[in-house]
N, CA and C atoms of all chains as a GROMACS GRO file, in nm:
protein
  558
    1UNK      N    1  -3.660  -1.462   0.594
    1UNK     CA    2  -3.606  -1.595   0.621
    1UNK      C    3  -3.494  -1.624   0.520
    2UNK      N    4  -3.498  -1.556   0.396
    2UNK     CA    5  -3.397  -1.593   0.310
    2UNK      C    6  -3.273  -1.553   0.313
    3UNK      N    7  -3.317  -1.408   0.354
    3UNK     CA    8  -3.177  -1.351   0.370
    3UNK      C    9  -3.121  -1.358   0.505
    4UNK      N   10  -3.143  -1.434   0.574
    4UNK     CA   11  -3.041  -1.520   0.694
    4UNK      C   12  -2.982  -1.618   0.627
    5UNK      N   13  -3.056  -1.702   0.592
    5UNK     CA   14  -2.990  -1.800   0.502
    5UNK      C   15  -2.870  -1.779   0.379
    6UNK      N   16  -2.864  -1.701   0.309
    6UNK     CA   17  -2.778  -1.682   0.255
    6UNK      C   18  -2.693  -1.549   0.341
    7UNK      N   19  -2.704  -1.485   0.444
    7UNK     CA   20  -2.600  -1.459   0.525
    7UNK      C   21  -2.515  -1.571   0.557
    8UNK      N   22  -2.571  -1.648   0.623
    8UNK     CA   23  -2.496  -1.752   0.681
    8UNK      C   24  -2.405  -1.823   0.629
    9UNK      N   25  -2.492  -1.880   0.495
    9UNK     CA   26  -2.382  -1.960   0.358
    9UNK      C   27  -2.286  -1.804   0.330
   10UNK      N   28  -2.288  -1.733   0.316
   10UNK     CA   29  -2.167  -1.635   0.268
   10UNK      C   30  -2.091  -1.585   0.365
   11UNK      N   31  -2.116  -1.592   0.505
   11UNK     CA   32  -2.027  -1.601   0.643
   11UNK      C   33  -1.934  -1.711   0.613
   12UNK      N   34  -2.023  -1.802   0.637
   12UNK     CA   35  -1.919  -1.959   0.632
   12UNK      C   36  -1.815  -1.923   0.513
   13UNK      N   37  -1.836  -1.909   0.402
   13UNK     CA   38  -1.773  -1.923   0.290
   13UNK      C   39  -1.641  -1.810   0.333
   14UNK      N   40  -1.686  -1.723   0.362
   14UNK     CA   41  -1.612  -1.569   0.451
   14UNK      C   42  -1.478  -1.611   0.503
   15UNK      N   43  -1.556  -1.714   0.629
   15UNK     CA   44  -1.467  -1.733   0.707
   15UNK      C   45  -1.336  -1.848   0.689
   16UNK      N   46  -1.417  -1.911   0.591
   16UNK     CA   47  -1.308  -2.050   0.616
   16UNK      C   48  -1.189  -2.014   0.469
   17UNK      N   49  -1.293  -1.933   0.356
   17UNK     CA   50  -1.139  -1.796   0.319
   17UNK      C   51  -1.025  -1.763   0.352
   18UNK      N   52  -1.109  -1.687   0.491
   18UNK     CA   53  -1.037  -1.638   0.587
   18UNK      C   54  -0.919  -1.682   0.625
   19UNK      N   55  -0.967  -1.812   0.677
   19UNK     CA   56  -0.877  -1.913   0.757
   19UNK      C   57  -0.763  -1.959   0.605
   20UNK      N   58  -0.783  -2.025   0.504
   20UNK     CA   59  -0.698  -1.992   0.434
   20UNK      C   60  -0.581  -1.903   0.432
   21UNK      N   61  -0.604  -1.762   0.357
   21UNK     CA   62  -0.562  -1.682   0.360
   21UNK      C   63  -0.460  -1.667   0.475
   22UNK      N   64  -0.498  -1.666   0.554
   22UNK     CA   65  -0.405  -1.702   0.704
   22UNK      C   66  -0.311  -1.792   0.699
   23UNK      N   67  -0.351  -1.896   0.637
   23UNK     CA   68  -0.278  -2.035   0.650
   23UNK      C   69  -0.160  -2.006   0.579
   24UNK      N   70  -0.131  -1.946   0.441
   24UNK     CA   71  -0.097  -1.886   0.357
   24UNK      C   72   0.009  -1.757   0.402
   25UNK      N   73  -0.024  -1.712   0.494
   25UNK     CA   74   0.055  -1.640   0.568
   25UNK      C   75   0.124  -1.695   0.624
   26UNK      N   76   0.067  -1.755   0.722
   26UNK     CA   77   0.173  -1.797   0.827
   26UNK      C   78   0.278  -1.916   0.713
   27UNK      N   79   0.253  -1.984   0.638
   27UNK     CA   80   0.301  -2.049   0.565
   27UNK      C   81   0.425  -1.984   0.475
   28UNK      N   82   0.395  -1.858   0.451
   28UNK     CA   83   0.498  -1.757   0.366
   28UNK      C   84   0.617  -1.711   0.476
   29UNK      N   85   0.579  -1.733   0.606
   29UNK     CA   86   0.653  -1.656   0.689
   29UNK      C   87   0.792  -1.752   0.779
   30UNK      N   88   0.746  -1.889   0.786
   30UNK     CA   89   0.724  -2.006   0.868
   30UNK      C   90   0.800  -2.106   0.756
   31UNK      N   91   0.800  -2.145   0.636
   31UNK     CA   92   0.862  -2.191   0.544
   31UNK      C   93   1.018  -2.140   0.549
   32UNK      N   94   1.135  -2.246   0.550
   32UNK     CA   95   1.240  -2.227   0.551
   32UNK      C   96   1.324  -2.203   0.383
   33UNK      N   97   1.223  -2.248   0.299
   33UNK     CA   98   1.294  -2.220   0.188
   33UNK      C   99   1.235  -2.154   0.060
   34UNK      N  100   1.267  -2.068  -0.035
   34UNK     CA  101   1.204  -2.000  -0.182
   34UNK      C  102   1.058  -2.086  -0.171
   35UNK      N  103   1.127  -2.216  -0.201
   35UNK     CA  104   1.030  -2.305  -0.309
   35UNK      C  105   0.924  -2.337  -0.184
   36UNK      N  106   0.960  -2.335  -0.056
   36UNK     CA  107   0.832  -2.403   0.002
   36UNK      C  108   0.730  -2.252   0.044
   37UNK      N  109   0.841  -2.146   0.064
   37UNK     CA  110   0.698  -2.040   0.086
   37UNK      C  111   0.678  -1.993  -0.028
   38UNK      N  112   0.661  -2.016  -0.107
   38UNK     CA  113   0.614  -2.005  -0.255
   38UNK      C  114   0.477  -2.142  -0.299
   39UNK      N  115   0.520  -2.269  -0.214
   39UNK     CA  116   0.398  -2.335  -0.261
   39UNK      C  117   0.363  -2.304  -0.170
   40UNK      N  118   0.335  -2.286  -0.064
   40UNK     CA  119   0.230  -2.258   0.037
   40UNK      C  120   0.136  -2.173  -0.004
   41UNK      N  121   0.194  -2.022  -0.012
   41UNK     CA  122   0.124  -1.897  -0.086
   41UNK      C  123   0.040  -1.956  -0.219
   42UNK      N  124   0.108  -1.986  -0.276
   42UNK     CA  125   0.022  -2.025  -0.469
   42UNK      C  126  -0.042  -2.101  -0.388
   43UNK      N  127  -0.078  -2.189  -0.331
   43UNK     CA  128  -0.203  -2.274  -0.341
   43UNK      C  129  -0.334  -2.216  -0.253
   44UNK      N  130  -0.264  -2.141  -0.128
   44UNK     CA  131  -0.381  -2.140   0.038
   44UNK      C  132  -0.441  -1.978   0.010
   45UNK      N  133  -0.351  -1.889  -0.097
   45UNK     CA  134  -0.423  -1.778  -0.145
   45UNK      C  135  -0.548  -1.791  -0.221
   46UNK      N  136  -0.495  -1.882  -0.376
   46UNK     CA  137  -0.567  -1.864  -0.466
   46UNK      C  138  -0.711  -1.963  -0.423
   47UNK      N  139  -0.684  -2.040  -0.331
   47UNK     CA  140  -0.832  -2.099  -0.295
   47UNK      C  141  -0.890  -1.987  -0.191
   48UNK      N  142  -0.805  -1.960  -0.084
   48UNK     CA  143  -0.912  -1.859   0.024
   48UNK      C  144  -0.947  -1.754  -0.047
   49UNK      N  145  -0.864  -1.698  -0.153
   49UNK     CA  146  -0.957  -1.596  -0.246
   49UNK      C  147  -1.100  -1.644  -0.320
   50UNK      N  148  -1.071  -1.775  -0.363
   50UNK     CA  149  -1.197  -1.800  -0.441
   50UNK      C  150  -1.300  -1.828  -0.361
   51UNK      N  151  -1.278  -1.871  -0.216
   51UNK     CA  152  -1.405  -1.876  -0.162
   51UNK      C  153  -1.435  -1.779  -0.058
   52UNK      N  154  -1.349  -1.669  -0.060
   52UNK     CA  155  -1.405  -1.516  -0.032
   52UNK      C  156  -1.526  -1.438  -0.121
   53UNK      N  157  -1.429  -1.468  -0.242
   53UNK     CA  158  -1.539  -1.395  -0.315
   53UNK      C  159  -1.699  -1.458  -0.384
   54UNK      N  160  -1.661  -1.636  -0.330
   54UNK     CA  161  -1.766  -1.652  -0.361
   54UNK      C  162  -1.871  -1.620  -0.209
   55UNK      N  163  -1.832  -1.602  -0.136
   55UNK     CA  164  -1.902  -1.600  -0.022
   55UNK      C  165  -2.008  -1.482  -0.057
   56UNK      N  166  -1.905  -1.345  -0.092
   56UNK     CA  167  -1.936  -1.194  -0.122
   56UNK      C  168  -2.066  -1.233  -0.271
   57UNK      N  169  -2.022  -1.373  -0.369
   57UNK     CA  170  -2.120  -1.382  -0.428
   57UNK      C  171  -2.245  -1.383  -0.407
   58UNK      N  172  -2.263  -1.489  -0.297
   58UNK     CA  173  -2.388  -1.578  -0.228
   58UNK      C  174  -2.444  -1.436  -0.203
   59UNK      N  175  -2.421  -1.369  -0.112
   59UNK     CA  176  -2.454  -1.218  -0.046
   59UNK      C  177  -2.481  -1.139  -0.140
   60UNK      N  178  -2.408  -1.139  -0.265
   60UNK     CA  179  -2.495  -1.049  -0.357
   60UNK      C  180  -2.626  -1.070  -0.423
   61UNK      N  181  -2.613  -1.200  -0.430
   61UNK     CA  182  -2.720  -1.247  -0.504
   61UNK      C  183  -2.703  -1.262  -0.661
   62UNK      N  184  -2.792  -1.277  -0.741
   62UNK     CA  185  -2.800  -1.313  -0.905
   62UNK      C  186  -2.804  -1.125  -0.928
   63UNK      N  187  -2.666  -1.118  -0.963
   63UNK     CA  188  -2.639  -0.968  -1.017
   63UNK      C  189  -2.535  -0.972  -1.102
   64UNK      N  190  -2.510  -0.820  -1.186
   64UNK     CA  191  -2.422  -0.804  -1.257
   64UNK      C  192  -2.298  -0.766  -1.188
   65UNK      N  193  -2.270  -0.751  -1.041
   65UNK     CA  194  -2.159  -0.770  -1.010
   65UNK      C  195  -2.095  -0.937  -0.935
   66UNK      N  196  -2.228  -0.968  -0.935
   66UNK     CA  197  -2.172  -1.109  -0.940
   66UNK      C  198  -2.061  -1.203  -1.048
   67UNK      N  199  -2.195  -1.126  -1.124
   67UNK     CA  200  -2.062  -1.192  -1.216
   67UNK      C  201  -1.930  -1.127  -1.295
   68UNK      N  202  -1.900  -1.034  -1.222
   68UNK     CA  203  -1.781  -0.945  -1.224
   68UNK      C  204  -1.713  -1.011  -1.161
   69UNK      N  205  -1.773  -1.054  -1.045
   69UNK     CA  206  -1.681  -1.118  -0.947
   69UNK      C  207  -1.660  -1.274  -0.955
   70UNK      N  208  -1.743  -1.346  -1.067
   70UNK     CA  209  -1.717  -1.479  -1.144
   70UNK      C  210  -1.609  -1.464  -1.204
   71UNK      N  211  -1.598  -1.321  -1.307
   71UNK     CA  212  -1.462  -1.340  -1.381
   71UNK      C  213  -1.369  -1.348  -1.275
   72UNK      N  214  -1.347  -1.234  -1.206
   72UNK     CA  215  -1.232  -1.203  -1.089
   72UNK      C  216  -1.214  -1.333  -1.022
   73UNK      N  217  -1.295  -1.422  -0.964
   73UNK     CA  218  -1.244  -1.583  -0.933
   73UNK      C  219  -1.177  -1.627  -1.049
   74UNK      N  220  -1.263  -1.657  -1.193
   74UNK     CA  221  -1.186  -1.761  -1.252
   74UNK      C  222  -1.048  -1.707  -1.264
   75UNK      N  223  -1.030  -1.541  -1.328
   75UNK     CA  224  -0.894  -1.490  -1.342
   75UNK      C  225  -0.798  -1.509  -1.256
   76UNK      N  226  -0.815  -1.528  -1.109
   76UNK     CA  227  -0.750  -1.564  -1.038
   76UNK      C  228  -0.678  -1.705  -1.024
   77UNK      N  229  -0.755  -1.795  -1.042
   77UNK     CA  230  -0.772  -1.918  -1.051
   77UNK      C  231  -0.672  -1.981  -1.149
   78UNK      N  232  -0.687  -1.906  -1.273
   78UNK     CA  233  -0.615  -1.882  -1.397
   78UNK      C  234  -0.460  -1.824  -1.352
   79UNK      N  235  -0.476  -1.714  -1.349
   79UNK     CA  236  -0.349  -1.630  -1.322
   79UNK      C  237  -0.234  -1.667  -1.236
   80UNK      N  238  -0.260  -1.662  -1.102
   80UNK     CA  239  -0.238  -1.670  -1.019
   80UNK      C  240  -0.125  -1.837  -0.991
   81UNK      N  241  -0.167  -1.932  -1.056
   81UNK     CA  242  -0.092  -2.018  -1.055
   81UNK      C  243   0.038  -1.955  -1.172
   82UNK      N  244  -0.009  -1.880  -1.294
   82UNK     CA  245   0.061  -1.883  -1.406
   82UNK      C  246   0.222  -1.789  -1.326
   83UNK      N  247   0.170  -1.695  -1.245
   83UNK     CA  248   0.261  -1.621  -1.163
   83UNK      C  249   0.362  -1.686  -1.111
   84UNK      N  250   0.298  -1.775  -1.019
   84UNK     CA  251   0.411  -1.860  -0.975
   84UNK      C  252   0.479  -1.954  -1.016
   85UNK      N  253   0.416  -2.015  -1.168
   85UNK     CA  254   0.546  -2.130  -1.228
   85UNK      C  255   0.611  -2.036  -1.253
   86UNK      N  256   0.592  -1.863  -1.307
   86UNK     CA  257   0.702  -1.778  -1.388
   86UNK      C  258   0.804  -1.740  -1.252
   87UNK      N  259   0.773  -1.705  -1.166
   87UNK     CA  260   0.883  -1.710  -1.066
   87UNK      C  261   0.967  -1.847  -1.027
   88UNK      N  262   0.919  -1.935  -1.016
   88UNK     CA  263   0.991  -2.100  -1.003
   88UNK      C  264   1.069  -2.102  -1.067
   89UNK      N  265   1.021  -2.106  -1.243
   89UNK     CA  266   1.086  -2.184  -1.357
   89UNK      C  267   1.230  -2.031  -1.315
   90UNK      N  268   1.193  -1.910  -1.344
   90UNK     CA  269   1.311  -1.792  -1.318
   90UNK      C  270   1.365  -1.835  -1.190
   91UNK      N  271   1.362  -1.892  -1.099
   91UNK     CA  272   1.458  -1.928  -0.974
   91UNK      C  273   1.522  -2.024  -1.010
   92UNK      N  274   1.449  -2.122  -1.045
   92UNK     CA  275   1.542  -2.250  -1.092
   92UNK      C  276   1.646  -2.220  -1.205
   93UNK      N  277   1.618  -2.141  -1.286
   93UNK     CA  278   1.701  -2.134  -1.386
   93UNK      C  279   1.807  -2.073  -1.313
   94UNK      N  280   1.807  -1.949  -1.238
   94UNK     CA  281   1.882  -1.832  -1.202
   94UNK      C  282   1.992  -1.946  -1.095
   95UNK      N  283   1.940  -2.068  -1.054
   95UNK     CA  284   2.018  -2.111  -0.972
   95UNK      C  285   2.026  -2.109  -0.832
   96UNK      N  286   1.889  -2.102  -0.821
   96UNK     CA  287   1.870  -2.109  -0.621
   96UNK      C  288   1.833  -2.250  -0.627
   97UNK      N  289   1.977  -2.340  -0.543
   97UNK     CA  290   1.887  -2.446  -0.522
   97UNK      C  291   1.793  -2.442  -0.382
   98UNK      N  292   1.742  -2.630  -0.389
   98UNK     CA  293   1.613  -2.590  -0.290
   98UNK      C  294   1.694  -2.659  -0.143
   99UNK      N  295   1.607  -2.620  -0.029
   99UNK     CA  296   1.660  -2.683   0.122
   99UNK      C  297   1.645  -2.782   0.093
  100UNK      N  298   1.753  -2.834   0.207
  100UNK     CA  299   1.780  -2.948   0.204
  100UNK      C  300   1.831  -2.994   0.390
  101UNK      N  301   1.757  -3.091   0.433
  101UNK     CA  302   1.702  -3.070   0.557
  101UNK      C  303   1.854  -3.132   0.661
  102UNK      N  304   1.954  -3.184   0.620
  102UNK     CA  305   2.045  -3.198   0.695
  102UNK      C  306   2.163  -3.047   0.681
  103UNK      N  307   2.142  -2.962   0.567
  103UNK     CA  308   2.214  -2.848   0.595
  103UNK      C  309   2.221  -2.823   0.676
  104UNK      N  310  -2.419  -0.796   0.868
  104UNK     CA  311  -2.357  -0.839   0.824
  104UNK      C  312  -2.222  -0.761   0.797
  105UNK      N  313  -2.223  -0.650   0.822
  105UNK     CA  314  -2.136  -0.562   0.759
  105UNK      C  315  -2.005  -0.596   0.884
  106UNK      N  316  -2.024  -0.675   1.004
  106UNK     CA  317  -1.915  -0.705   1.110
  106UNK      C  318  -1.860  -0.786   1.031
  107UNK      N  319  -1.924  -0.852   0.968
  107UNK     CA  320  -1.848  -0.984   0.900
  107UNK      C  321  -1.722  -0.915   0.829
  108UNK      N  322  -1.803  -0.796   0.733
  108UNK     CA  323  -1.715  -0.811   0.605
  108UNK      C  324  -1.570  -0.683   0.677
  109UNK      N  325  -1.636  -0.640   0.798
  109UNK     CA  326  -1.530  -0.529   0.892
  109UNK      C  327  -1.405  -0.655   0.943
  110UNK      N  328  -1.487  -0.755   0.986
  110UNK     CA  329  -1.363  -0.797   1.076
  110UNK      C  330  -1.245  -0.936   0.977
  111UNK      N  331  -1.345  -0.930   0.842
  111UNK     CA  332  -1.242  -1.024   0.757
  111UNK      C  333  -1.176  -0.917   0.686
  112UNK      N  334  -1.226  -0.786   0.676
  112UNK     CA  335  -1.078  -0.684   0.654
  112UNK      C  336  -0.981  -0.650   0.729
  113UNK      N  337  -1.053  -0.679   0.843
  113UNK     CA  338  -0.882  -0.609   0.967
  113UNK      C  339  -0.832  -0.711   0.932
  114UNK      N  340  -0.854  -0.875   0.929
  114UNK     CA  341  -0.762  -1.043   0.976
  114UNK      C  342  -0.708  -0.992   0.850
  115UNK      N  343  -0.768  -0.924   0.713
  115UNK     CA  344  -0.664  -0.938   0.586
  115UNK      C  345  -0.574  -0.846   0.583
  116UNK      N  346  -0.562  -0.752   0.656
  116UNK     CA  347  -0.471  -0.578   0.686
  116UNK      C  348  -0.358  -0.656   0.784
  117UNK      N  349  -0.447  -0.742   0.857
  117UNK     CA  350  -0.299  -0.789   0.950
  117UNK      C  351  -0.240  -0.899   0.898
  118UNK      N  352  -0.248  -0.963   0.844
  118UNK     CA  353  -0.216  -1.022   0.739
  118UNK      C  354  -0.115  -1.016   0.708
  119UNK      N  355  -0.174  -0.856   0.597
  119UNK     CA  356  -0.055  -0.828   0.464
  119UNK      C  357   0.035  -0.733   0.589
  120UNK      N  358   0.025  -0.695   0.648
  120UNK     CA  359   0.120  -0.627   0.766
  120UNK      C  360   0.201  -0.716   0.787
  121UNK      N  361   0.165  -0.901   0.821
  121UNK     CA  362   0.276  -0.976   0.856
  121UNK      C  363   0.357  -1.019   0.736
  122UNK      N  364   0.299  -1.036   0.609
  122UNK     CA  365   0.344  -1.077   0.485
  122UNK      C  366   0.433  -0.974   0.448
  123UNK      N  367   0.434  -0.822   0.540
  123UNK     CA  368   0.516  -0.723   0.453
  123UNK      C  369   0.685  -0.725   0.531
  124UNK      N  370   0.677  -0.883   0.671
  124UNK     CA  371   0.781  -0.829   0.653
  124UNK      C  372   0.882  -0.923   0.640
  125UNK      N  373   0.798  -1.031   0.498
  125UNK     CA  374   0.884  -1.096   0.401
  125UNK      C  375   0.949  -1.012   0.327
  126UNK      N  376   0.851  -0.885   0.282
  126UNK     CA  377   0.911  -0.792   0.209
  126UNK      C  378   1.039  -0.793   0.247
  127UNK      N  379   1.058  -0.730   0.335
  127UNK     CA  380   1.168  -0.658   0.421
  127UNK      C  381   1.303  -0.772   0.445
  128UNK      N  382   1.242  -0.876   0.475
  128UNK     CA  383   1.380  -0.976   0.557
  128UNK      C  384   1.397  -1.000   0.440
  129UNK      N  385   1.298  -1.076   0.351
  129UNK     CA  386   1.348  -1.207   0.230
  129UNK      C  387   1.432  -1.144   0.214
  130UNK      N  388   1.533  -1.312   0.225
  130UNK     CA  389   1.689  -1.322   0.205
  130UNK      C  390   1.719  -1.277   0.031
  131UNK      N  391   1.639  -1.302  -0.055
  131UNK     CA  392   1.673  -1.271  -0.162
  131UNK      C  393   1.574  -1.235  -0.270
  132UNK      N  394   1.576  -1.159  -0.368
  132UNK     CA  395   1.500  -1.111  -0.451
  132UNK      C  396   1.374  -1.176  -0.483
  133UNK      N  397   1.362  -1.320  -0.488
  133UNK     CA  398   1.240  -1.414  -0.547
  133UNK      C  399   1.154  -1.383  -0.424
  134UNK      N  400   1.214  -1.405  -0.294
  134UNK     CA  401   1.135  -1.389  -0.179
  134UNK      C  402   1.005  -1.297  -0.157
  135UNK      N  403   1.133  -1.184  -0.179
  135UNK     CA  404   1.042  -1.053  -0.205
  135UNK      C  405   0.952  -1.047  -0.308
  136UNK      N  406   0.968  -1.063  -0.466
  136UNK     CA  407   0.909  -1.089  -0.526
  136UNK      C  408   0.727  -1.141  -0.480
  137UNK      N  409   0.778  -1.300  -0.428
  137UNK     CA  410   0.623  -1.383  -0.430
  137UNK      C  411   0.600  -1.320  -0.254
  138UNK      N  412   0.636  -1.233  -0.163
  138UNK     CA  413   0.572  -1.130  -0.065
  138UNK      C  414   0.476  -1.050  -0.123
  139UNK      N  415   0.551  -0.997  -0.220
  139UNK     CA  416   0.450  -0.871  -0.320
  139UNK      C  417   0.358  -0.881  -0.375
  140UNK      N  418   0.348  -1.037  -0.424
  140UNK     CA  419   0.223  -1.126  -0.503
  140UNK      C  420   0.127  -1.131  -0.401
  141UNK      N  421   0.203  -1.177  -0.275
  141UNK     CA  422   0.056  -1.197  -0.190
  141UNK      C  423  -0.002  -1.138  -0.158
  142UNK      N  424   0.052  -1.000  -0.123
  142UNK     CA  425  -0.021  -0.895  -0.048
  142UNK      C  426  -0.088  -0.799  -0.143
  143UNK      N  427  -0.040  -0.833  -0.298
  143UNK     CA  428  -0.128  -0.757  -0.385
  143UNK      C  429  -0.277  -0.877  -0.391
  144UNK      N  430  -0.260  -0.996  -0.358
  144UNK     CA  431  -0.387  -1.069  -0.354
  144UNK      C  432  -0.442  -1.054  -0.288
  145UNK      N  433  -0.387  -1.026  -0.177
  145UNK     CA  434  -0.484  -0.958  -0.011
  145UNK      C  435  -0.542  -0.826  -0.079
  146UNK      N  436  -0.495  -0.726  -0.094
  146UNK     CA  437  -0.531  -0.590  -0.177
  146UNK      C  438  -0.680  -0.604  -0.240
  147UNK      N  439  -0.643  -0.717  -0.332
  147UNK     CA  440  -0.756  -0.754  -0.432
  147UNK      C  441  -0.902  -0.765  -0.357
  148UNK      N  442  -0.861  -0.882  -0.210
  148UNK     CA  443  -1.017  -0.892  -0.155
  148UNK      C  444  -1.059  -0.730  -0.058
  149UNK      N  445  -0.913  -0.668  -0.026
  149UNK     CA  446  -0.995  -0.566   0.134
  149UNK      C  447  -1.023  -0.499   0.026
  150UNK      N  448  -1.007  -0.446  -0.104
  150UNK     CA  449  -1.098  -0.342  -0.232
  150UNK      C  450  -1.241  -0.365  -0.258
  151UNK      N  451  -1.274  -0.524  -0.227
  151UNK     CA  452  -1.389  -0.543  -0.233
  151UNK      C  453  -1.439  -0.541  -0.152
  152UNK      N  454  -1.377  -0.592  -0.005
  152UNK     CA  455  -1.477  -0.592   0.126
  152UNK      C  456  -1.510  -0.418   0.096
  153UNK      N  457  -1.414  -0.353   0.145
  153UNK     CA  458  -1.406  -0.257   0.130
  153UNK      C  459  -1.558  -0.200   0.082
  154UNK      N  460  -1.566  -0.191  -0.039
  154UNK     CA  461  -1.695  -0.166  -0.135
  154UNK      C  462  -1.815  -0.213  -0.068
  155UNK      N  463  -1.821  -0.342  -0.029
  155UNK     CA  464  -1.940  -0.367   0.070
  155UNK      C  465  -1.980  -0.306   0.187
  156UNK      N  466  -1.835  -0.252   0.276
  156UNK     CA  467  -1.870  -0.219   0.429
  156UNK      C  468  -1.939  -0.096   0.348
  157UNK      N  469  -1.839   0.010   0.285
  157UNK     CA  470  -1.963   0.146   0.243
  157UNK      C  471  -2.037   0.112   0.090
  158UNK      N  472  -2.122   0.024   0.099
  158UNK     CA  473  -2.235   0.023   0.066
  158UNK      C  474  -2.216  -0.020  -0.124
  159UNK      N  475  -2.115   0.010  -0.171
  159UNK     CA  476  -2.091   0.055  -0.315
  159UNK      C  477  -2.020  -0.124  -0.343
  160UNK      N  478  -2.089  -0.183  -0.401
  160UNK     CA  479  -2.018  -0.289  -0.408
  160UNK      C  480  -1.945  -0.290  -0.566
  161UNK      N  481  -1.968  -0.142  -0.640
  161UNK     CA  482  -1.918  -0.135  -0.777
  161UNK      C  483  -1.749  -0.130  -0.736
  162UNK      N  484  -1.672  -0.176  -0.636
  162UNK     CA  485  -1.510  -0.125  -0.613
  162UNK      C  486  -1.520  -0.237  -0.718
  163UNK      N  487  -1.578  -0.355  -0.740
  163UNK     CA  488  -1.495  -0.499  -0.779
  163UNK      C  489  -1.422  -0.448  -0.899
  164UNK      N  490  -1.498  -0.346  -0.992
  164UNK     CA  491  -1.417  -0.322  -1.094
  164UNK      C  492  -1.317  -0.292  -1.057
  165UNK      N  493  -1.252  -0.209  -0.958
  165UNK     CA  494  -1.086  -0.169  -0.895
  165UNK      C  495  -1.049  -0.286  -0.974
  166UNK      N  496  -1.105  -0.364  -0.819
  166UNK     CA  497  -1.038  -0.516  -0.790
  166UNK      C  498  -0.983  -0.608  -0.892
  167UNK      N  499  -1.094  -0.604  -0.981
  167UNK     CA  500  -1.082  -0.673  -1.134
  167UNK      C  501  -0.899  -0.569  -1.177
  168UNK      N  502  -0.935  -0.481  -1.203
  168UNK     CA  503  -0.814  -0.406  -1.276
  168UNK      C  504  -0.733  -0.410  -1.192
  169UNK      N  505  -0.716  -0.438  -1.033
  169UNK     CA  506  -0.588  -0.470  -0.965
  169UNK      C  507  -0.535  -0.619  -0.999
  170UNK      N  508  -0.621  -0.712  -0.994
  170UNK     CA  509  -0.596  -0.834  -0.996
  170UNK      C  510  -0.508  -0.822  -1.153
  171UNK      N  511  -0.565  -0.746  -1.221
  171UNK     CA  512  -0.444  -0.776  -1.383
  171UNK      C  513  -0.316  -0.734  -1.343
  172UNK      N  514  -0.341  -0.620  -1.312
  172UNK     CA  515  -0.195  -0.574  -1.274
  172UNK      C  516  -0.100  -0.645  -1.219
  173UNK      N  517  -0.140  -0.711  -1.077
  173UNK     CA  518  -0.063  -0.766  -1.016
  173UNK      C  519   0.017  -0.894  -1.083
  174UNK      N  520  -0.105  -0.927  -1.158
  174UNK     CA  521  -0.032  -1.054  -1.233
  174UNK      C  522   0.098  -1.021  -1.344
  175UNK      N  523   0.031  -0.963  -1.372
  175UNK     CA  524   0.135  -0.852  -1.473
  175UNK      C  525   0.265  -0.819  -1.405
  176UNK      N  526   0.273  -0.783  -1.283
  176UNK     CA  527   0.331  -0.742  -1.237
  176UNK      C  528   0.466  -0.822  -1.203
  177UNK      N  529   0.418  -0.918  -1.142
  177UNK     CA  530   0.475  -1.026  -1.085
  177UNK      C  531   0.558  -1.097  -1.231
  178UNK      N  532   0.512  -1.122  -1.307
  178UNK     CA  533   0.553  -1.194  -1.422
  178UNK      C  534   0.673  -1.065  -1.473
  179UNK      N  535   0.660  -0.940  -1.511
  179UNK     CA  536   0.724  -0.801  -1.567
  179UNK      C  537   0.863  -0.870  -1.461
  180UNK      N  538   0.787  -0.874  -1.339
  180UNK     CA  539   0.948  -0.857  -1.271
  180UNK      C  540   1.030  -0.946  -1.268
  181UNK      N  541   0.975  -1.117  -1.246
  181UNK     CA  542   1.077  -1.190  -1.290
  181UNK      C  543   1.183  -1.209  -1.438
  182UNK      N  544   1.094  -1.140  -1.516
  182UNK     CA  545   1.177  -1.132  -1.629
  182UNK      C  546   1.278  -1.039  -1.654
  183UNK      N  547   1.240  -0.938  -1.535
  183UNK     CA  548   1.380  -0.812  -1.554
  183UNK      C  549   1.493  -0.895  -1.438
  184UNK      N  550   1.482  -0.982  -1.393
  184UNK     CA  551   1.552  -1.002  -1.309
  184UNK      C  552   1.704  -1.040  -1.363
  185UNK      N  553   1.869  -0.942  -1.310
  185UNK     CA  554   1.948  -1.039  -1.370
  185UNK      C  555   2.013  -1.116  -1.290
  186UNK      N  556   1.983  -1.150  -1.214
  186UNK     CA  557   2.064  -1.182  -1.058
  186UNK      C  558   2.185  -1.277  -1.116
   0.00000   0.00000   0.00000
């Protein structure tokens, strides 16, 4: 009985990841300018990642790769934004300005 | 359970297949750049599904040591940039 139950909570968690991750795509692809498929990506990744892997958590259970995969969320969580101010702040400087919707 | 973790690896393979071909078009270097970020973040989870579908869920360490890299990565390159 238990381990349906935490299938299920780590499906859900799986899927709506998933759906992220996606969002994030189509958002990188679909964005007309640097700066907007750039926030799309930094934000709809670094969450559908964190609740991928927490999904893969739930499913593991209280283990030592769980919490391998605690660091690997927070590092992400961490990182992952730090990536993209360093590309921004280097665009902005370099001189790409941003769209501008009557161009 | 293992459909689960099969069919959220193909949606992430097709994915980074569509993200690769920011690679390719982005109009300009940054583009490409944050393409490369993403699909090394996609990387990060199909290493782990990965590890689950055959059984070994020890890949996360990869994953862990991809996830540095990439960050690394991403940061290395905007700073060589002289555009």
């Amino acid at each position: 009985m238990l381990t349906t139950i935490t299938n299920i909570i780590s499906t859900i968690f799986i899927i709506t990841g998933l759906f992220f991750v996606l969002v994030g795509t189509i958002g990188l692809l679909r964005f007309p300018d640097f700066y907007t498929r750039m926030h799309a990506t930094g934000k709809c990744d670094t969450l559908g990642e964190g609740l991928m892997l927490v999904g893969l958590m739930v499913y593991q259970g209280f283990d030592l790769i769980s919490v391998k995969m605690l660091f690997l969320v927070i590092f992400i969580f961490v990182a992952n934004p730090v990536a993209t101010h360093a590309i921004a702040r280097r665009a902005y400087k370099v001189g790409l300005e941003a769209w501008r919707l009557e161009k | 359970m293992e459909n689960v973790f099969l069919f959220a690896g193909l949606v992430l393979i097709f994915a980074s297949i569509l993200s690769l071909y920011r690679v390719i078009y982005g109009p300009g270097i940054f583009n490409r750049i944050v393409a490369v970020n993403v699909i090394g973040t996609k990387t990060i989870l199909i290493l782990v599904l990965i590890g689950y579908i055959y059984g070994r869920p020890h890949f996360v360490d990869i994953a862990l040591a991809y996830a540095l890299l990439n960050v690394i990565m991403t940061i290395a390159a905007t700073k060589g940039i002289e555009v």
